[in-house]
C-alpha positions as CSV (number, residue, x, y, z in Angstrom):
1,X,-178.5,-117.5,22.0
2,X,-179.8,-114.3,20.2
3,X,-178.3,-111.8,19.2
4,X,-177.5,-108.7,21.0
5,X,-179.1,-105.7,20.7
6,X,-177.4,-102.9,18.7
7,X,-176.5,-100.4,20.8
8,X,-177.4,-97.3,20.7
9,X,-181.0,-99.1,19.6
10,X,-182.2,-96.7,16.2
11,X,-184.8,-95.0,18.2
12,X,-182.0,-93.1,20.0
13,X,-182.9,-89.5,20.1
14,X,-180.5,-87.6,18.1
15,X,-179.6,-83.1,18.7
16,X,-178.0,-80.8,17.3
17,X,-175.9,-78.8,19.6
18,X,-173.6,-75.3,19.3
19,X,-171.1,-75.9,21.2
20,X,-167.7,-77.9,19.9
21,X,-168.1,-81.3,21.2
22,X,-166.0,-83.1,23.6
23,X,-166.0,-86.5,26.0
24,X,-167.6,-85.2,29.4
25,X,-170.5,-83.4,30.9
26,X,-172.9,-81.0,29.0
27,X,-176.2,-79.8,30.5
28,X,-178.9,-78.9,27.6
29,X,-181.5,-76.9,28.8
30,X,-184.9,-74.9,27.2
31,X,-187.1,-76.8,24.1
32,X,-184.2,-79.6,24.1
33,X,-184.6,-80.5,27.5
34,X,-188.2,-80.4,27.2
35,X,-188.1,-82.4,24.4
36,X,-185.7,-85.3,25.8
37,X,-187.5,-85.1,29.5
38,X,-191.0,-84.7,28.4
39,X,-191.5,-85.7,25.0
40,X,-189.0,-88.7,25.1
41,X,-189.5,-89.0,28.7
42,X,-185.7,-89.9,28.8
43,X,-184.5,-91.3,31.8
44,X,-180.7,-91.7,33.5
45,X,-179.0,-94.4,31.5
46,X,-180.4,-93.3,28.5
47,X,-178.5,-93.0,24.7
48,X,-178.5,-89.9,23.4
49,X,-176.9,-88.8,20.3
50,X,-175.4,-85.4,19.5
51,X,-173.9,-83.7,16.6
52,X,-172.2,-80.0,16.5
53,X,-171.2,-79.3,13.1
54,X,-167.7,-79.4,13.6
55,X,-166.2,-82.7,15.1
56,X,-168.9,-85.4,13.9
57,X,-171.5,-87.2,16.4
58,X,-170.9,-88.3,19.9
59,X,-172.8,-91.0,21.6
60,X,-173.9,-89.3,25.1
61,X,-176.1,-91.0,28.0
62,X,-178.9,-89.0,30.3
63,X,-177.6,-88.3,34.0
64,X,-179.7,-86.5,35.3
65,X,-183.5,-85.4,33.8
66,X,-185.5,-82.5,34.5
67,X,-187.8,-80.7,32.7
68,X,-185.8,-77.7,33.2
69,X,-182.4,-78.9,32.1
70,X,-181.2,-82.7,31.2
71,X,-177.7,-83.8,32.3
72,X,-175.5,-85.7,29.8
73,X,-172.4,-87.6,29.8
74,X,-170.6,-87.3,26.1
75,X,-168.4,-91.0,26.1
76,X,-167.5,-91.5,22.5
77,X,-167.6,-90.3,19.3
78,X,-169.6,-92.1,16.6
79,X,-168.2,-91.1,13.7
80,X,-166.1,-88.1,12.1
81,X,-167.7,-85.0,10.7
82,X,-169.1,-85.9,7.0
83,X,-167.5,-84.5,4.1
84,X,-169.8,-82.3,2.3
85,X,-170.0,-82.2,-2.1
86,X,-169.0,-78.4,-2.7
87,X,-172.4,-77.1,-4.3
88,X,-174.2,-74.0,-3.6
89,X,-178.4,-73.7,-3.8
90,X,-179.1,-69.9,-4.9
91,X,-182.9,-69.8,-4.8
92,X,-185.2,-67.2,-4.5
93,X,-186.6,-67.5,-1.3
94,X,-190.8,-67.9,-1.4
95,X,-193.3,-68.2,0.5
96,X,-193.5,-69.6,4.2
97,X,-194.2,-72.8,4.2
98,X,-192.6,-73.2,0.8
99,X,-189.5,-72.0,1.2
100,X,-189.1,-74.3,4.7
101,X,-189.5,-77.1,2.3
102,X,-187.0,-76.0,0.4
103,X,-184.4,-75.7,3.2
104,X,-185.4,-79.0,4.7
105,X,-185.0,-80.6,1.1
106,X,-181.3,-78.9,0.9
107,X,-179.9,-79.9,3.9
108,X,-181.3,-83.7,3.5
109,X,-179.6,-83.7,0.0
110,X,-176.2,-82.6,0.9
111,X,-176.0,-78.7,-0.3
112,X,-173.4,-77.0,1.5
113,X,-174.8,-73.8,1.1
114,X,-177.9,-72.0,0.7
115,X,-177.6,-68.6,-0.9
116,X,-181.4,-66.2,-1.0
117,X,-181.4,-64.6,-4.0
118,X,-183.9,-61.7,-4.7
119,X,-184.7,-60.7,-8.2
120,X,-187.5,-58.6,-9.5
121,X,-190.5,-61.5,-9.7
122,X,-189.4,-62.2,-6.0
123,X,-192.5,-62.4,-3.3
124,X,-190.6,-62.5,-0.4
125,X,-187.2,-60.1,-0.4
126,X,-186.2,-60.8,3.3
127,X,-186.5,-64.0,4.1
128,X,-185.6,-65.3,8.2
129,X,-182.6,-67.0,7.6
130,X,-182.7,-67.9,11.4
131,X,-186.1,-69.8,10.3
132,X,-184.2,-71.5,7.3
133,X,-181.4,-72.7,9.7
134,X,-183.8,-74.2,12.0
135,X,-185.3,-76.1,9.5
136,X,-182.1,-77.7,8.3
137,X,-181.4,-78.1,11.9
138,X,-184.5,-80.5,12.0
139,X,-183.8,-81.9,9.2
140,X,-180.2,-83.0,9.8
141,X,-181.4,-83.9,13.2
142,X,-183.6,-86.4,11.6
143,X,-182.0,-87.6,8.5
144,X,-178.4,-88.5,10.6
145,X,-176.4,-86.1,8.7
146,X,-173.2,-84.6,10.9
147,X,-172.8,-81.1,8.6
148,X,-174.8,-78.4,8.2
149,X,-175.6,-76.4,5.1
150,X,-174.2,-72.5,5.4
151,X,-177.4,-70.1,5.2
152,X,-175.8,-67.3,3.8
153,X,-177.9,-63.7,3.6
154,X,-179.9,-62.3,1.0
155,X,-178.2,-61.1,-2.2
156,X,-179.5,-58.9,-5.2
157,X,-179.0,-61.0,-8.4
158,X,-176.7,-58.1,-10.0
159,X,-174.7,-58.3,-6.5
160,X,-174.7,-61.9,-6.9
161,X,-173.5,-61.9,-10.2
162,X,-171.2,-59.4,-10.2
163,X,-169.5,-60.9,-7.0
164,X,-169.8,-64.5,-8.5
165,X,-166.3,-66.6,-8.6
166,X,-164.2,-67.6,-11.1
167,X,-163.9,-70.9,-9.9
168,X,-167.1,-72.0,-9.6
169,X,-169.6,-72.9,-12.5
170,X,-173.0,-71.4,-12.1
171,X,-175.7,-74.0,-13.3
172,X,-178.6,-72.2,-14.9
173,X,-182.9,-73.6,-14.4
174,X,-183.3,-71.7,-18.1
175,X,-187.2,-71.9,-18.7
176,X,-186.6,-70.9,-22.3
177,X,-184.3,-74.3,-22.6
178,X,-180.2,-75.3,-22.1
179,X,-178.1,-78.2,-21.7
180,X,-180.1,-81.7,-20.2
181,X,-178.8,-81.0,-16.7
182,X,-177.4,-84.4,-16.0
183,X,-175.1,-84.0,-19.5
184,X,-174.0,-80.4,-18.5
185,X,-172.8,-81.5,-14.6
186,X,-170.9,-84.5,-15.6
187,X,-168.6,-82.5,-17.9
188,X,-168.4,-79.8,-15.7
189,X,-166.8,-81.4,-12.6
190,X,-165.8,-79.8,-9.6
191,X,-167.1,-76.4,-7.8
192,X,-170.9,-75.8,-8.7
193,X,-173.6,-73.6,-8.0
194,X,-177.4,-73.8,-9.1
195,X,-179.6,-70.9,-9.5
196,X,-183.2,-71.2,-9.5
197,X,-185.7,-68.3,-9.9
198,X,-189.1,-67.3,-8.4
199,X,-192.7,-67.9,-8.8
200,X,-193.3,-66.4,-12.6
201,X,-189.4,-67.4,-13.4
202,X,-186.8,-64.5,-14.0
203,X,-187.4,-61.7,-16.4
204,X,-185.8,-61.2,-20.3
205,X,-183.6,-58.1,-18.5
206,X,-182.2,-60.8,-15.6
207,X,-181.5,-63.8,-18.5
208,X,-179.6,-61.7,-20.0
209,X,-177.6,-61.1,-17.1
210,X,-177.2,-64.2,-16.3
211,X,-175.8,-65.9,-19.2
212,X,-173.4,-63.1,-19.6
213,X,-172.0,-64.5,-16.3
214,X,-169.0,-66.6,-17.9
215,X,-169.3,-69.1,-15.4
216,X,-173.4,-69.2,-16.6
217,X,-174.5,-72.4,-18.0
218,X,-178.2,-72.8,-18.6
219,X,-179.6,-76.2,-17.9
220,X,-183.0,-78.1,-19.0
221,X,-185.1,-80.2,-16.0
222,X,-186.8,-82.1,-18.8
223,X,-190.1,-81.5,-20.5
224,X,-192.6,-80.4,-17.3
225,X,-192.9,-77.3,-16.1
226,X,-191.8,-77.4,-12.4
227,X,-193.1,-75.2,-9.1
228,X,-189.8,-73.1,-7.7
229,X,-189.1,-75.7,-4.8
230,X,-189.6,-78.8,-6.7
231,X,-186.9,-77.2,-9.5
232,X,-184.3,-76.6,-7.1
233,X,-184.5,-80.4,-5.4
234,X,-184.6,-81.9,-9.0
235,X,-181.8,-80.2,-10.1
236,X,-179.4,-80.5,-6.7
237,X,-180.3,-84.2,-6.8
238,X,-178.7,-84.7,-10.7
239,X,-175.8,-82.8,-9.7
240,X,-175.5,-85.3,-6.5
241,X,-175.8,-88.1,-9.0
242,X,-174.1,-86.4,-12.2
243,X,-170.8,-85.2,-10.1
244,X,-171.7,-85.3,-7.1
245,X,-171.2,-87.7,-3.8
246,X,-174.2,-89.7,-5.5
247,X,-171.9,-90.8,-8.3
248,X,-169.8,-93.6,-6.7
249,X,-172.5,-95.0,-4.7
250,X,-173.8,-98.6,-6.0
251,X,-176.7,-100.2,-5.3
C-alpha cells in the first residue's frame, strides 16, 4: 500500500489575512475571493491556508464559494507565529519597480523592519508604503513565512540619525571602504540596523554624518560596485548568516 498523501497537498493556496485568527468561520471577500473562487477555482472541501501576523498559520477548508465572497472554516493551527532576527533595512527608497524588489527581497529574507530613508541623492522622497506592504504581503504569502516586516514611514537621514538608538548598531554600505561585512556582524551581535543609500551613493556632507553616529560602523560588500537594491539584499543576507537566524542552520 502507498503512501498517503500529505495533507494539506503543497499546492494549497496560502492568504494573508488582518484579522487575529481563530478556529471557526471567516468569510473573505473582494481580490481574495476572486482569487480562491476564480483563479483557484476553489471548491467546498477545499484546504486553504491562512496567516495573520500575529498567532501563526491556521489550516482552513472552503464552505461555501462565490465569486463574491468565499466561506471558510479555520480548524487548526499549523504552526506558531515565527520568531523574527531583530534587524532593520534603512534604504533609500527608488524607483518603482526597484524599490518593490527591494521590499519583496526583505520580507523573503527575514527583515523585521523596513525603514525609507530620504537623503539628498534620493529620486523618490515619498514613497507608498501601502505599495511596499503589499508587496511583502505577496511575498510572505508565497515564500510560507508567518511574520511580517514593519514598513515604517519616511525619515530624513539627520532625523534618522539624530533619533537613532543606543542599543542598536547601525551597519554602514561605505562606498569609500569599512570593515568586510561578514567580520564586522559576527563581532557585533545582537540589535542591528543596515543603511544603504541611493542611486549616486550618499554625499561627503551625509558620510560625515553618519559615521559620527556612535552606533555607525561602515562595512565593505566586497570588490564590485553594487546597484542600490542588490546592496541592501547582499548585506541583510551576511548579517542572516554572520549573526543572524542563518547562523545555526546546517546543511
Amino acid at each position: 500500500m502507498g503512501a498517503e498523501p500529505a495533507w494539506p497537498p503543497r499546492s494549497t493556496p496560502r492568504l494573508f489575512v488582518e484579522a487575529p485568527l481563530a478556529a471557526g468561520a471567516l468569510s473573505l471577500g473582494g481580490a481574495q475571493a476572486h482569487y480562491l473562487a476564480t483563479v483557484m477555482r476553489a471548491k467546498p472541501g477545499d484546504p486553504v491556508k491562512l496567516f495573520d501576523d500575529a498567532t501563526g498559520e491556521w489550516l482552513a477548508t472552503v464552505t461555501q464559494a462565490g465569486r463574491r465572497d468565499v466561506a471558510l472554516e479555520v480548524r487548526e493551527r499549523l504552526r506558531e507565529r515565527e520568531a523574527v532576527p531583530d534587524v532593520w533595512l534603512c534604504a533609500a527608497p527608488l524607483k518603482k519597480g526597484r524599490v518593490d524588489w527591494l521590499a519583496e527581497k526583505a520580507c523573503e529574507l527575514g527583515v523585521d523592519r523596513l525603514v525609507p530613508v530620504v537623503t539628498h541623492r534620493t529620486v523618490v522622497d515619498r514613497p507608498n508604503t501601502d505599495r511596499l506592504r503589499t508587496q511583502m504581503i505577496e511575498a510572505a504569502e508565497q515564500c510560507g513565512r508567518t511574520a511580517l516586516p514593519q514598513v515604517a514611514a519616511a525619515v530624513k537621514l539627520r532625523a534618522l540619525l539624530r533619533e537613532w538608538p543606543a542599543e542598536r548598531t547601525l551597519f554602514f554600505a561605505d562606498e569609500t571602504g569599512g570593515e568586510p561585512a561578514a567580520a564586522a556582524m559576527r563581532a557585533r551581535p545582537g540589535a542591528a540596523a543596515i543603511l544603504i543609500g541611493p542611486e549616486g551613493g550618499f554625499d561627503d556632507e551625509e558620510r560625515a554624518a553618519i559615521l559620527a553616529c556612535p552606533q555607525a560602523v561602515g562595512i565593505a560588500l566586497g570588490p564590485r560596485i553594487l546597484r542600490a537594491e542588490t546592496a541592501a539584499a547582499a548585506a541583510v543576507a551576511v548579517w542572516m548568516a554572520a549573526a543572524g537566524d542563518w547562523a545555526d542552520v546546517r546543511g
